[in-house]
C-alpha positions as CSV (number, residue, x, y, z in Angstrom):
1,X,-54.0,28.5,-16.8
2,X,-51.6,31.4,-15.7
3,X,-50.6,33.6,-18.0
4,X,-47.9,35.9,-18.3
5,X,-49.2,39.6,-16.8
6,X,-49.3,41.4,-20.6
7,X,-51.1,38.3,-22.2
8,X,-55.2,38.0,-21.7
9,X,-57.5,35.4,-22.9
10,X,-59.9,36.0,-25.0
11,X,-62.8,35.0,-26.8
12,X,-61.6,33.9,-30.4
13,X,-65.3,35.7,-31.5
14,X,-63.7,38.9,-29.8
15,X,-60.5,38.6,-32.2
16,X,-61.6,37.7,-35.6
17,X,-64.7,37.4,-38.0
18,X,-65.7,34.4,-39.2
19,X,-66.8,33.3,-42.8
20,X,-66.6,37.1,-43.9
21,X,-67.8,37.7,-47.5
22,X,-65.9,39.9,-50.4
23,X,-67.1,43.1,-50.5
24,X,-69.8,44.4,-53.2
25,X,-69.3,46.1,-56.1
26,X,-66.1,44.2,-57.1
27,X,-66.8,43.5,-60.9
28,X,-67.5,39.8,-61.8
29,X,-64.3,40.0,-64.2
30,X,-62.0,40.2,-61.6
31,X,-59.5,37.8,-61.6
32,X,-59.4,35.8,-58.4
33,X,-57.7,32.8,-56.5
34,X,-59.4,29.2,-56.5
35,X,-58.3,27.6,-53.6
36,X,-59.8,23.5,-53.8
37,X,-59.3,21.5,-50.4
38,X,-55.9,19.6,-51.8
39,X,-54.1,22.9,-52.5
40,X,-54.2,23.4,-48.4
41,X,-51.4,20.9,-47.1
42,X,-51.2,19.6,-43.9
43,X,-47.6,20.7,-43.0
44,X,-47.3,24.1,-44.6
45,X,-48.4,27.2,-42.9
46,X,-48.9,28.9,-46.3
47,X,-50.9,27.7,-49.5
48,X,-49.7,25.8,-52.4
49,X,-50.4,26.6,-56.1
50,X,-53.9,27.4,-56.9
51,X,-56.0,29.1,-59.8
52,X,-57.1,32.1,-61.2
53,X,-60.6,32.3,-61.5
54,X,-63.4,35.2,-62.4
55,X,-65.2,36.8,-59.5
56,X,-68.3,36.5,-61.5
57,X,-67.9,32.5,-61.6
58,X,-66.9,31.9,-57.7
59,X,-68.6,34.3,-55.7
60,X,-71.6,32.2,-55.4
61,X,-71.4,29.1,-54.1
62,X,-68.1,29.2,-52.3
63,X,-65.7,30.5,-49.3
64,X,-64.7,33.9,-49.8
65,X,-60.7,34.9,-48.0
66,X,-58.4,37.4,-48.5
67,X,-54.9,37.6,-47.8
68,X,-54.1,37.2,-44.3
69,X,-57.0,35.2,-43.6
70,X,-56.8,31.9,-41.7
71,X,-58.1,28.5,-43.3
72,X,-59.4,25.6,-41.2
73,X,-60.7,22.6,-42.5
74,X,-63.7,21.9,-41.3
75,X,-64.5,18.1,-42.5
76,X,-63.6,14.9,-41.7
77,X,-61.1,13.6,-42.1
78,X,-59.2,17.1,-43.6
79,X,-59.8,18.9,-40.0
80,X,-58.1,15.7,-38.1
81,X,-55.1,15.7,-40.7
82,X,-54.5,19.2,-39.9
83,X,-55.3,20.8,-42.9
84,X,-55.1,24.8,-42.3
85,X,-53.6,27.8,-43.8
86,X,-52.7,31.4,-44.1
87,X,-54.1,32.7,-47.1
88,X,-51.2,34.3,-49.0
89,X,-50.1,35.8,-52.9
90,X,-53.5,35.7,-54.1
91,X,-54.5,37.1,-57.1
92,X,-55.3,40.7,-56.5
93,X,-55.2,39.4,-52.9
94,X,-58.8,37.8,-53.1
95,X,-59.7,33.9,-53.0
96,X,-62.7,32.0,-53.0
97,X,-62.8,28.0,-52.5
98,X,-64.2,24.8,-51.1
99,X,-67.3,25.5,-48.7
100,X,-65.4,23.0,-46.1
101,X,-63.9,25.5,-44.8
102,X,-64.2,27.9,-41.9
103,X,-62.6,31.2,-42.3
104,X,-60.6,33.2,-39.4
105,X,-60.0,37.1,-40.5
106,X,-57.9,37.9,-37.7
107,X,-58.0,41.7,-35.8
108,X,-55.4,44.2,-35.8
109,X,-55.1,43.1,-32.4
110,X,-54.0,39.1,-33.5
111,X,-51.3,38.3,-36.2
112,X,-52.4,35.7,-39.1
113,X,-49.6,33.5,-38.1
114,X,-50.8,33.8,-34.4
115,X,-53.8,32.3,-35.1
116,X,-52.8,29.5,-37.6
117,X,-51.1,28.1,-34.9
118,X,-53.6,28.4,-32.3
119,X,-56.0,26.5,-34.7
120,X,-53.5,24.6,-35.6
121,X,-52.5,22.8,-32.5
122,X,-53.5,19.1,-31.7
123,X,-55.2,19.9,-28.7
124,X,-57.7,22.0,-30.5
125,X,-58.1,19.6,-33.6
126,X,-59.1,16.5,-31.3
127,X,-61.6,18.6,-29.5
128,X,-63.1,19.8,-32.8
129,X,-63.4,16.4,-33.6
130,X,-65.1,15.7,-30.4
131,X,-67.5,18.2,-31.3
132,X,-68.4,17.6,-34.7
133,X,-71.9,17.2,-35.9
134,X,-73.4,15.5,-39.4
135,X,-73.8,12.4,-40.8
136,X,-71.1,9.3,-40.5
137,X,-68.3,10.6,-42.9
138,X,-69.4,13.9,-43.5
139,X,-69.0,15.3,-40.0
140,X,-68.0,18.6,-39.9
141,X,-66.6,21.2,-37.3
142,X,-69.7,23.7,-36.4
143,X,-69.1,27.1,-36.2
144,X,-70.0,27.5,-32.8
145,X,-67.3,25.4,-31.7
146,X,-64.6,27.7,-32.8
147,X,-67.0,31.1,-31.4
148,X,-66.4,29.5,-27.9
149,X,-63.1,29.1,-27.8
150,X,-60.8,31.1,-25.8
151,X,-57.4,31.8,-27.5
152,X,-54.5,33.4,-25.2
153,X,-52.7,36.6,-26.5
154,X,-50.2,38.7,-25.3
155,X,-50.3,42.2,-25.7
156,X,-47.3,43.1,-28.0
157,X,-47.9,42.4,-31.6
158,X,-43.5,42.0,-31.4
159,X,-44.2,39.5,-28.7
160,X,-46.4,37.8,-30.9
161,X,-44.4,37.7,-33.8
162,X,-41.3,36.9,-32.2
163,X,-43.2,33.6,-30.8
164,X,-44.6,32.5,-34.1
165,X,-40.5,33.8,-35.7
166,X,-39.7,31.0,-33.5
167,X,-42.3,28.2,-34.0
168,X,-41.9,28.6,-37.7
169,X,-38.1,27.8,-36.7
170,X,-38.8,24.8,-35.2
171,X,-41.6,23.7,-37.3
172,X,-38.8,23.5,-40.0
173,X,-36.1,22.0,-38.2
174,X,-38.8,19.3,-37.8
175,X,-40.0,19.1,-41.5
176,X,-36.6,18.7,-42.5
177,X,-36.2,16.2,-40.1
178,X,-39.5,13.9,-41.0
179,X,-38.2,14.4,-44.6
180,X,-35.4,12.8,-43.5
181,X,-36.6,9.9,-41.6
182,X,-39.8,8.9,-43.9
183,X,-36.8,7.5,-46.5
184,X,-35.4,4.9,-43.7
185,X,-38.4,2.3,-44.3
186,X,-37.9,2.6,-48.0
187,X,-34.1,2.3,-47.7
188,X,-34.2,-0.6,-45.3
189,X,-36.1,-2.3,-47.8
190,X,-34.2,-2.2,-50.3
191,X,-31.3,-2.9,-48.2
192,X,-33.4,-6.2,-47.6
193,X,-33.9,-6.9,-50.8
194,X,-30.1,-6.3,-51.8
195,X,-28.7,-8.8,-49.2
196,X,-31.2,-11.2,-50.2
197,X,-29.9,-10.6,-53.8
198,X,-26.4,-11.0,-52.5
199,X,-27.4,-14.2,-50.4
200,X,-28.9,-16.0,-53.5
201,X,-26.3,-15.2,-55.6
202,X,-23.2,-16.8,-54.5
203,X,-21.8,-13.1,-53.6
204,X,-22.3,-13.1,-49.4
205,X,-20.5,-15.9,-48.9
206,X,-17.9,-15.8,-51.7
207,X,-15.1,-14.8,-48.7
208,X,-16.4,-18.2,-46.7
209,X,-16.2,-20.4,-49.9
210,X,-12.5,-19.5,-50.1
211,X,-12.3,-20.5,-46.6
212,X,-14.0,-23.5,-46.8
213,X,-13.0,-25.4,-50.1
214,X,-14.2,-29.0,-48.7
215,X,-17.7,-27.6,-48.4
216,X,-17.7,-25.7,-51.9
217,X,-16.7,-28.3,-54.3
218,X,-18.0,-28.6,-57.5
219,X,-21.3,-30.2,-57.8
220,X,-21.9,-30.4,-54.4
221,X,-25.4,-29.4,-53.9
222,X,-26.3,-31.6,-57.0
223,X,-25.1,-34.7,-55.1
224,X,-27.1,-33.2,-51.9
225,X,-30.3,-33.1,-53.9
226,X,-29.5,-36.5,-55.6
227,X,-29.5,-37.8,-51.6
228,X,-32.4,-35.6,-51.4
229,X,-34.8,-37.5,-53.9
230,X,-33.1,-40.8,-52.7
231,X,-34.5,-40.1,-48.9
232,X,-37.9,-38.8,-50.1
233,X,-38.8,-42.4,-51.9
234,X,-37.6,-43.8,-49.1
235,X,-40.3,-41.8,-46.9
236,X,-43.1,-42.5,-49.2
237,X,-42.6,-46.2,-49.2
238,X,-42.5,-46.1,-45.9
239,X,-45.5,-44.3,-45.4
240,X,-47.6,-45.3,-48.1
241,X,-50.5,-46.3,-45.8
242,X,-49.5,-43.6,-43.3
243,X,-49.5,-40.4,-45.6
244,X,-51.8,-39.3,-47.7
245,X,-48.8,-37.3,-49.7
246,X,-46.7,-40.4,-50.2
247,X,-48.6,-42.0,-53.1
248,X,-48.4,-38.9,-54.5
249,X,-44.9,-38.0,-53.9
250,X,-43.8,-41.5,-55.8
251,X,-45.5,-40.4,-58.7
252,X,-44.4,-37.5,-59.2
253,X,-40.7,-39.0,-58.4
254,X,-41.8,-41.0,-61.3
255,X,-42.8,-39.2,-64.1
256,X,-40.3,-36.3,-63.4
257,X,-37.2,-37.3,-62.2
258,X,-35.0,-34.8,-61.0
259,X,-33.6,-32.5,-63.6
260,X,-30.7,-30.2,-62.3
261,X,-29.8,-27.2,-64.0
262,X,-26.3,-25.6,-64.0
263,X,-26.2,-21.7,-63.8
264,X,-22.8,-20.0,-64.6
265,X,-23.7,-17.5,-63.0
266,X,-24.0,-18.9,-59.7
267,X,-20.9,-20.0,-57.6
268,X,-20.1,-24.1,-59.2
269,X,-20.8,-25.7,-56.1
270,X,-24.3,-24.5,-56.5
271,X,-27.4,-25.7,-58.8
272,X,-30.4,-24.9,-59.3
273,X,-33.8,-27.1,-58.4
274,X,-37.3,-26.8,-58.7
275,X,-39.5,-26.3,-55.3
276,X,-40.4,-29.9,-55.5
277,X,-36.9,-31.2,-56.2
278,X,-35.6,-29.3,-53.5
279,X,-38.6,-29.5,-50.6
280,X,-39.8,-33.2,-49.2
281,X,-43.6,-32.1,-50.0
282,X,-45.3,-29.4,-51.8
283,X,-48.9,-29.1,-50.8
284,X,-51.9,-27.0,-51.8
285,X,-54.2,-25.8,-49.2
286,X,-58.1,-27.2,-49.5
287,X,-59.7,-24.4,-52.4
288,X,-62.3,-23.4,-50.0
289,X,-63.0,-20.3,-48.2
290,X,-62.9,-22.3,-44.4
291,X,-65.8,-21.8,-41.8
292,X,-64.8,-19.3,-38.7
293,X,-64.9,-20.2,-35.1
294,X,-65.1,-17.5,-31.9
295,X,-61.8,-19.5,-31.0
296,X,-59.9,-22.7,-32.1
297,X,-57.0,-23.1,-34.6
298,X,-55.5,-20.4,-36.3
299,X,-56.1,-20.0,-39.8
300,X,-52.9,-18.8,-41.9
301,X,-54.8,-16.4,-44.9
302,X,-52.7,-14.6,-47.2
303,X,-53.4,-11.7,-44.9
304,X,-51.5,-13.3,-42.0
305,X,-48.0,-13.8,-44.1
306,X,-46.0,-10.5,-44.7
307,X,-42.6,-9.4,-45.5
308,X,-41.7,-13.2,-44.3
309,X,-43.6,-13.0,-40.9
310,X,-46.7,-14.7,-39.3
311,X,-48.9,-12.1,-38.7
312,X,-51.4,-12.9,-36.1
313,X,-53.4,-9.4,-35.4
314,X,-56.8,-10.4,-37.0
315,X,-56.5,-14.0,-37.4
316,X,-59.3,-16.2,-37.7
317,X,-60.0,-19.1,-36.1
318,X,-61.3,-23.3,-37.0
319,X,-62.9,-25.6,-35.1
320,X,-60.4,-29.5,-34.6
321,X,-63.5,-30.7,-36.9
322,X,-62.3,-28.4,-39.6
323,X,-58.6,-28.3,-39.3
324,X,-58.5,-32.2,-39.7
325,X,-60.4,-31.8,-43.1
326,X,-58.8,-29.2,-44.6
327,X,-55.2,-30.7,-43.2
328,X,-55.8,-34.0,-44.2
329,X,-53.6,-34.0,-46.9
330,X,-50.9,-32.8,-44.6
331,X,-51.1,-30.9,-41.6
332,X,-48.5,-28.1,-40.8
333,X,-45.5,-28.7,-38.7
334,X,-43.3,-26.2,-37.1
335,X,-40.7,-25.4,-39.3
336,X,-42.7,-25.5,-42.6
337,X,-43.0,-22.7,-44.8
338,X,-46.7,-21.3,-46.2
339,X,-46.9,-19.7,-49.5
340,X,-49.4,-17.2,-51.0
341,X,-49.8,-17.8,-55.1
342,X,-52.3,-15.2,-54.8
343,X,-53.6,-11.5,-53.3
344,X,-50.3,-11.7,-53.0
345,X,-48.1,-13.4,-54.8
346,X,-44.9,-14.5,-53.0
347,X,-45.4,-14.2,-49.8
348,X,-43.9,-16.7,-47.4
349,X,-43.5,-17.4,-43.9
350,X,-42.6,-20.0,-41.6
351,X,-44.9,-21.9,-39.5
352,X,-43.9,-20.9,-35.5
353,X,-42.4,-23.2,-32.9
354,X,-45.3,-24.6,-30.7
355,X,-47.7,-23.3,-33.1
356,X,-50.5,-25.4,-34.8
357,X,-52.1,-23.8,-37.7
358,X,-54.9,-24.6,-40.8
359,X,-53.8,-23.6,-44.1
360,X,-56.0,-20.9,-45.8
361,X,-57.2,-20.2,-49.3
362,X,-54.5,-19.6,-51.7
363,X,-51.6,-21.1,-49.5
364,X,-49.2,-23.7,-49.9
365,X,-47.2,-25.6,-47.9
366,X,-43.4,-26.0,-48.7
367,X,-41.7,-28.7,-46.4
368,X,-37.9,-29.1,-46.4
369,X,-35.8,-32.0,-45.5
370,X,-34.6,-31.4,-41.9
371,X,-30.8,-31.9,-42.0
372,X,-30.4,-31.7,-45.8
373,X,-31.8,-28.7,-46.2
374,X,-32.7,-25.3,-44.5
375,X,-36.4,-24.1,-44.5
376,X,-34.9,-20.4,-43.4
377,X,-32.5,-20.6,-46.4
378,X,-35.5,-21.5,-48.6
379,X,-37.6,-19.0,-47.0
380,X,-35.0,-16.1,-47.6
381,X,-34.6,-17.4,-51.5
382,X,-38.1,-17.1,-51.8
383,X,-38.4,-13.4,-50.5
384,X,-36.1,-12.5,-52.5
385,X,-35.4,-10.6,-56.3
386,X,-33.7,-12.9,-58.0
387,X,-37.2,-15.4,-57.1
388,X,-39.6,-13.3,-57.6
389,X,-38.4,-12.5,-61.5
390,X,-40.4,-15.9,-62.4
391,X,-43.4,-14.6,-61.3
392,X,-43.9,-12.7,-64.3
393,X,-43.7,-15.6,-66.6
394,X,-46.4,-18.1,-64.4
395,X,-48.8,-15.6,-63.2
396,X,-52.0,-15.9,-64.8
397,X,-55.6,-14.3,-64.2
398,X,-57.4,-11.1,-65.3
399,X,-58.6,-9.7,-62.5
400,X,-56.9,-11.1,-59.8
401,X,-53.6,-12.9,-60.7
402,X,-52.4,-15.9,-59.5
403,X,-49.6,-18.5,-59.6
404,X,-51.2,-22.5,-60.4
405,X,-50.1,-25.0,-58.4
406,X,-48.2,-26.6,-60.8
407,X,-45.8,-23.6,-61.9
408,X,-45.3,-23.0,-58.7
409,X,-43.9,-27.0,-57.6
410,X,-41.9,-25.8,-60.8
411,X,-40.5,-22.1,-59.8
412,X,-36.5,-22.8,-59.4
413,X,-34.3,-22.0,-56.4
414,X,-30.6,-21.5,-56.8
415,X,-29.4,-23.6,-54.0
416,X,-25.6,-24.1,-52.0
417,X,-24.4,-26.5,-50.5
418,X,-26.0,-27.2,-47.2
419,X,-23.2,-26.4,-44.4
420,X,-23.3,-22.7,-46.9
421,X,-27.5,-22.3,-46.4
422,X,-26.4,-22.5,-42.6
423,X,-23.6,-19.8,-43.3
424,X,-25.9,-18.2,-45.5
425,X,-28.6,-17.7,-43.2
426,X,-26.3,-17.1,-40.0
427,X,-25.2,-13.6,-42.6
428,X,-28.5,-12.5,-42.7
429,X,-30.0,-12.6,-39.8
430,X,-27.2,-10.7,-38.7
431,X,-27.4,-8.2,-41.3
432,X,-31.6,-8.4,-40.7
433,X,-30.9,-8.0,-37.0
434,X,-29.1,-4.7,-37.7
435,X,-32.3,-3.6,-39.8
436,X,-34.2,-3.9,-37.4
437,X,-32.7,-1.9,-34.8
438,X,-32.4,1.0,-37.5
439,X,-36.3,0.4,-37.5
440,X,-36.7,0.4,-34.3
441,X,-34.9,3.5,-33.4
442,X,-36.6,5.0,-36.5
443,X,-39.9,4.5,-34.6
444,X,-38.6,6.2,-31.5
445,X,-37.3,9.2,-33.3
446,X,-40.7,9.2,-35.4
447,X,-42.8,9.0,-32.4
448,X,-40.6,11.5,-30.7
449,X,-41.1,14.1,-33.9
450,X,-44.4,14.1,-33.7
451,X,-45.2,14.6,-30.4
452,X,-42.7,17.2,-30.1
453,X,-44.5,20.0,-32.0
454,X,-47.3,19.7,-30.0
455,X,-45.5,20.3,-27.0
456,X,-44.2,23.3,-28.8
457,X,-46.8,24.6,-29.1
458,X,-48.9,24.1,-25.7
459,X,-45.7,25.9,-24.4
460,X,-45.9,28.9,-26.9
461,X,-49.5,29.2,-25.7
462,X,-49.0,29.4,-22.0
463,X,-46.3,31.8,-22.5
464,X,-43.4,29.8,-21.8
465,X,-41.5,29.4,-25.1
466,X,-39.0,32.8,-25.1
């Protein structure tokens, strides 16, 4: 690497003294910092709070520092978080604290702040790591890794210090900035949530309703679900010896007719329904945990449905033999929506086109009537606030809590008219599209923030930052 002509590189041995000791004959009630490993942050230069400890009760047992001494983490996984510090406003200017640390007493020659960053940088922390030595999850950074490094430095102390002026400029530009962006996730979710809110409660679409009074009448989704029932006992007799659910699906049509509930809250064109007035089949996934196969069909576990997506990094697989047992009550189709009534509750996603899955422990299958109603509608009702308030009321279980089968056929959806779930739906995605590329460009920025301080630095060190 060239330098610049007043800058040399030296030996970091040659610049500072490492793990120095207090010096004796300082009486053992002297008060003292105590510096434990969590007072050291990742992003600060500087130390947060600590104690104030007796000399007498430290000095044995623990790092010794002083002010103006440089901390490095020396464990895993503190040293690969970044975990390093100037020592600074200690009591009476002394410190002691966790043995994990190395300690960097810089000469007259190198300024504290000089060397935070040089230990600091990314470059240096994933070659430490390369080095370490120990045990599986105690490795630590040896000594003698840090004695053989070679740390550039120029010359001028004012040099120096107008470089690190500079990096501490940037360094909080760029806090400020990650400050900043770490509350988009949080705020895009609970813009999710709040259009969700808005969708299930009448208020998204309350401007379409007024242009569209044929299709907001009142009553009209009660007479929908009334055609809904109708066409489900239709199916089932039908496919009594076809269908395992349809003996099932005309008793329950039996013993619990439909019973539609009214909400003034909700628009009056709207009702609400249970999930098994509303869906053409509810169905619980076989109890068991399934056996794996290298390849096969994919399984759908609870671990596979977030935030109302298929997740398919890590999914496990079933052999034909296996998914036509545990589907035989009713293998999934495209367009059906699995449920997770436990670890976690209320879940959902829906089932790919061109996919075939197997339903996993603690699933359910919700299937809606195609053309009566809309599985993304359903889908977007479940995910949301206004759904998820039942949960408290049916979840049972101690250490694990759960929703049974049977409150959850009975959780209720407030549900439009159909030709308004279409209009419904067509407003979120929209409004979910725009999330998304808020997220997206979130990423970019995040990705470009933290690769930029690295970059930073590398330049500060080959002289090329003023």
């Amino acid at each position: 690497m060239t330098l610049p002509p007043n800058w040399q590189e030296k030996p970091l041995s040659e610049v500072v003294t490492f793990n120095p000791r207090h010096d004796r004959g300082l009486p053992d009630d002297l008060d003292v910092s105590f510096v434990p490993m969590p007072k050291i942050s990742e992003r600060s230069r500087y130390l947060s709070q600590h104690d104030s400890r007796k000399l007498g009760d430290v000095k044995r047992g623990y790092t010794h520092f002083r002010d103006g001494d440089v901390l490095f983490a020396k464990i895993t996984p503190c040293m690969e978080n970044g975990k390093a510090a100037i020592a600074s406003s200690l009591t009476n200017g002394l410190g002691c604290g966790t043995t994990e640390l190395h300690v960097l007493r810089p000469s007259d020659s190198v300024l504290p702040e000089w060397l935070y960053y040089y230990v600091w940088q990314e470059r240096i922390r994933k070659e430490a790591e390369r080095n370490m030595t120990g045990s599986a999850g105690q490795l630590r950074v040896p000594l003698s890794f840090l004695e053989e490094q070679a740390i550039p430095v120029p010359d001028s102390i004012d040099e120096q210090r107008q470089i690190t002026n500079k990096l501490d400029h940037i360094a909080a530009h760029l806090g400020d900035t990650r400050v900043r962006l770490e509350t988009i996730p949080s705020i895009l979710k609970r813009f999710r949530m709040s259009v969700l809110a808005a969708a299930c409660s009448g208020r998204l679409t309350e401007d379409w309703r007024k242009q569209h009074p044929e299709c907001s009448q009142e009553g009209l989704a009660a007479l929908e679900l009334k055609r809904i029932s109708v066409e489900k006992r239709k199916w089932a007799l039908e496919n009594l010896a076809m269908h395992s659910e349809a003996k099932r699906l005309l008793k329950r049509l039996a013993e619990v007719p439909p019973q539609l509930e009214t909400d003034e809250s909700l628009p009056s064109s709207w009702i609400k329904a249970t999930m098994s007035e509303l869906c053409h089949l509810v169905v619980d996934c076989h109890n068991k945990t399934a056996p794996y196969a290298e390849s096969g069909i994919p399984l759908v576990r609870t671990t596979n449905v977030k935030d109302g997506q298929l997740i398919l990094d890590g999914i496990k697989y079933v052999t034909d033999e296996t998914y036509s047992f545990w589907s035989r009550r009713c293998p999934p189709e495209s367009g059906d929506i699995i449920f997770t009534r436990e670890a976690p509750i209320g879940d959902a996603c829906i089932v790919p086109d061109g996919h075939t899955v197997c339903l996993g422990q603690r699933t359910m299958l919700f299937r809606t009537w195609h053309g009566l109603s809309s599985n993304t509608y359903l889908l977007y009702a479940i995910l949301s606030p206004i759904f998820r308030t039942q949960y408290e009321d049916y979840a049972v279980g101690g250490g694990v809590v759960h929703l049974r089968v049977g409150d959850v056929e009975g959780l209720r959806v407030p549900v439009p008219p159909y030709n308004e779930q279409l209009e419904i739906v067509r407003r979120v995605q929209a409004m979910f599209e725009l999330a998304t590329t808020i997220e997206a460009r979130y990423r970019k920025a995040k990705t470009f923030t933290d690769k930029l301080m690295p970059a930073v630095l590398a330049k500060a060190f080959r002289g090329e930052l003023l």
